[in-house]
MILO-157687 format. One line per field, with one value per residue (C-alpha): y, z, x; residue number from 1. Coordinates in nm, 4 decimals, padded with zeros to 6 digits. Example, Ala and Ser with C-alpha at 12.3 -4.5 7.8 and 13.67 -1.06 7.14 Angstrom:
% residues 2
Y: c(-00.4500, -00.1060)
Z: c(00.7800, 00.7140)
X: c(01.2300, 01.3670)
nr: c(1, 2)
***
This chain:
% residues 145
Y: c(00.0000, 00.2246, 00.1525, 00.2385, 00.6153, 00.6616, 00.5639, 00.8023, 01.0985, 01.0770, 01.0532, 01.3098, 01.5444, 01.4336, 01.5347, 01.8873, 01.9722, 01.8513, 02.0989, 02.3994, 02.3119, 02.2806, 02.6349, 02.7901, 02.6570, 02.8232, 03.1350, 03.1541, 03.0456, 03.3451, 03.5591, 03.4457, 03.4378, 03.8348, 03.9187, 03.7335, 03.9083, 04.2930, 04.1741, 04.1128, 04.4312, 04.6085, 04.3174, 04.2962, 04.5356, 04.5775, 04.4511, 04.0946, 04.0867, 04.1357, 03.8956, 03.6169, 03.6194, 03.5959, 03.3152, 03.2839, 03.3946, 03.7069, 04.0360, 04.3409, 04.7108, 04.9577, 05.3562, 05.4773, 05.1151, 05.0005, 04.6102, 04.4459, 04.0741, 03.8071, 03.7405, 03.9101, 04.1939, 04.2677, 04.2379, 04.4618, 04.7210, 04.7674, 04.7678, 05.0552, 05.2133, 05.4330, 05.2774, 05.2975, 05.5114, 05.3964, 05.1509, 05.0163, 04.8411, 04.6851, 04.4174, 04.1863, 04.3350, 03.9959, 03.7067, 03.4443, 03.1167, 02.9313, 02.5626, 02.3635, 02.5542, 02.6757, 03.0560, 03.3174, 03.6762, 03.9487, 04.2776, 04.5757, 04.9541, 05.0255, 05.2857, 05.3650, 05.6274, 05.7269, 05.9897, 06.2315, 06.4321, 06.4822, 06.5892, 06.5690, 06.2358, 06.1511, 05.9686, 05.7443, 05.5102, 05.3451, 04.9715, 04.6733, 04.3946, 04.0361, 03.6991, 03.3866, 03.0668, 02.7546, 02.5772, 02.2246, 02.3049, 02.4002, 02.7291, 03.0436, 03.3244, 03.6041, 03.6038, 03.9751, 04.2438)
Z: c(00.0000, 00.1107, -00.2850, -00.4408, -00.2619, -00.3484, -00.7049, -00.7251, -00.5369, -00.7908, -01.0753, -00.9421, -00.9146, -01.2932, -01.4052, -01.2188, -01.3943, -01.7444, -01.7267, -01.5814, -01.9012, -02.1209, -02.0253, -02.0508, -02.4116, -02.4846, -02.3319, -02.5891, -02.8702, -02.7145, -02.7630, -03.1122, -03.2119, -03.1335, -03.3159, -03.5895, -03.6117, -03.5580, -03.8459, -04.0573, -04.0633, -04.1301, -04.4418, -04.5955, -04.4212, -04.0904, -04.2025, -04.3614, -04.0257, -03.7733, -03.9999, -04.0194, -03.6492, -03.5023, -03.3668, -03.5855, -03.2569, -03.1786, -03.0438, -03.1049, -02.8959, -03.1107, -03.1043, -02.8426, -02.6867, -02.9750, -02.9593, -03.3427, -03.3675, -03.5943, -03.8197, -04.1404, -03.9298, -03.8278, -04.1395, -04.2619, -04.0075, -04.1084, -04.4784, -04.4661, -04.2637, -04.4742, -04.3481, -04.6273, -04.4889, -04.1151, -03.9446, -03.6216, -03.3792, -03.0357, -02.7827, -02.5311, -02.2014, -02.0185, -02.1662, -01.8952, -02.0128, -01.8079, -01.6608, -01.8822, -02.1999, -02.3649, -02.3127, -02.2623, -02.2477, -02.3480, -02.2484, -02.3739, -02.5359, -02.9065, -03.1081, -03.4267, -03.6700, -03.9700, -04.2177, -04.3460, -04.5490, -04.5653, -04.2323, -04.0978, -03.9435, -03.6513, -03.3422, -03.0940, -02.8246, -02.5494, -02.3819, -02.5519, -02.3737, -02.6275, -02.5199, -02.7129, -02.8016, -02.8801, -03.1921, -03.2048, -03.4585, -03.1934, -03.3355, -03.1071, -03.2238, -03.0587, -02.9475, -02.7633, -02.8806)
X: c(00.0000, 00.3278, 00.4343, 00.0870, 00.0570, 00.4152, 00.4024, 00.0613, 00.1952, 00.4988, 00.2303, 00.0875, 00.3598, 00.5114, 00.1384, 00.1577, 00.5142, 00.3548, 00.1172, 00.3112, 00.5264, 00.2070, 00.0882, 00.4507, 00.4363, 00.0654, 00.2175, 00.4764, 00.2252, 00.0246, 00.2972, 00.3992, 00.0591, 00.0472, 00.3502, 00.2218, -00.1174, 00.0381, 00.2827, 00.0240, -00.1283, 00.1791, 00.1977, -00.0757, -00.3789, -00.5300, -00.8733, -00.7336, -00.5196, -00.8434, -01.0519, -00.7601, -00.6767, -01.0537, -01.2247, -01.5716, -01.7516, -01.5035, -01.6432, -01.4566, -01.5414, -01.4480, -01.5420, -01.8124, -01.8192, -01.9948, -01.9097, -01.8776, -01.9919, -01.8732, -01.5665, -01.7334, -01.8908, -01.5111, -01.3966, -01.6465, -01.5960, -01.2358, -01.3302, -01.5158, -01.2771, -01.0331, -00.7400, -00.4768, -00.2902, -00.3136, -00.0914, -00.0929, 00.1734, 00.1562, 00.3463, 00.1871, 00.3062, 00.1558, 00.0595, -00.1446, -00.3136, -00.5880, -00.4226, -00.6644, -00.4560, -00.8033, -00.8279, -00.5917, -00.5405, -00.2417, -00.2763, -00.0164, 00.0429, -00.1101, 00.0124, -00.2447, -00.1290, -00.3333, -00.1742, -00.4826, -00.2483, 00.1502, 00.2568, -00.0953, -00.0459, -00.3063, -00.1858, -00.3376, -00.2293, -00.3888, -00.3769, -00.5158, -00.6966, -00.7183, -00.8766, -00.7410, -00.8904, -00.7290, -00.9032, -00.8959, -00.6023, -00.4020, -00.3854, -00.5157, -00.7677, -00.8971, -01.2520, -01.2472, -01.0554)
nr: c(1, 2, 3, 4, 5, 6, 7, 8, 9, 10, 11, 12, 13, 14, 15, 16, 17, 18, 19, 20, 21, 22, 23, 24, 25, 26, 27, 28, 29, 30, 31, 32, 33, 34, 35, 36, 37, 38, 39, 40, 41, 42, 43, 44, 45, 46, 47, 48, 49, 50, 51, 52, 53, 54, 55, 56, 57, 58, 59, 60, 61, 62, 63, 64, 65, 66, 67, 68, 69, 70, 71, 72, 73, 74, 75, 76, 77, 78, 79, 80, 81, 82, 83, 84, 85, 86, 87, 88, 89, 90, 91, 92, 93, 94, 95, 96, 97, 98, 99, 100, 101, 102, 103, 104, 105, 106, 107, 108, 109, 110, 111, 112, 113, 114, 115, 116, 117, 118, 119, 120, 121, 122, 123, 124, 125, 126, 127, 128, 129, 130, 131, 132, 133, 134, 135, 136, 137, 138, 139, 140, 141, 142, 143, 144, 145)
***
């Protein structure tokens, strides 16, 4: 009996360390998963960047806390957008993961500048708040941004 609650408090304790190592790993996919996105928009465009990186559920709160719905509704919101001219850049300051490895959340400084004419160039920055989901993939999406 001595062996048995040995060999399970051992099991036990290898199980704990596989998932301390299992969330350090989403926290880095997390991480790299931000990156990725903010490259994106700098790459191709800030709309195909917000539409490629959300979950098909994703919410976005945008403006005078209006709160956009869907994948195509976010899309759509920065299509109609004039946004040619705008970029935006940001780094996860913190990057946490829930112990089951299905949601996390990054938080971190934005900097949005849109040029309206040469040397008119409008300036914004604030803090960002994103919630990740991992797909059965294994990839992560935002669902609130």
């Amino acid at each position: 009996m001595k062996e048995i609650s040995i060999a399970l408090l051992i099991s036990a304790f290898l199980a704990g360390c596989h998932r301390v190592a299992d969330v350090e790993t989403f926290r880095k996919e997390i991480f790299q998963t931000e990156r990725s996105f903010e490259k994106m928009t700098r790459e191709k465009s800030i709309a195909e960047a917000f539409y490629a990186f959300a979950d098909s559920a994703a919410v976005i709160n945008r403006g005078n806390d209006s709160l956009i719905y869907g994948r195509e509704a976010i899309l759509n919101y920065y299509l109609t957008r004039n946004l040619k001219q705008a970029t935006v850049q940001w780094m996860p300051d913190y990057v946490a993961v829930s112990d089951d490895g299905t949601l996390g959340y990054t938080f971190g400084n934005y900097t949005w500048k849109v040029v309206k004419a040469p040397g008119d160039t409008l300036m914004s920055r604030g803090v960002f708040h994103t919630v990740w989901k991992r797909q059965a993939d294994g990839s992560w999406k935002y669902v609130w941004d």
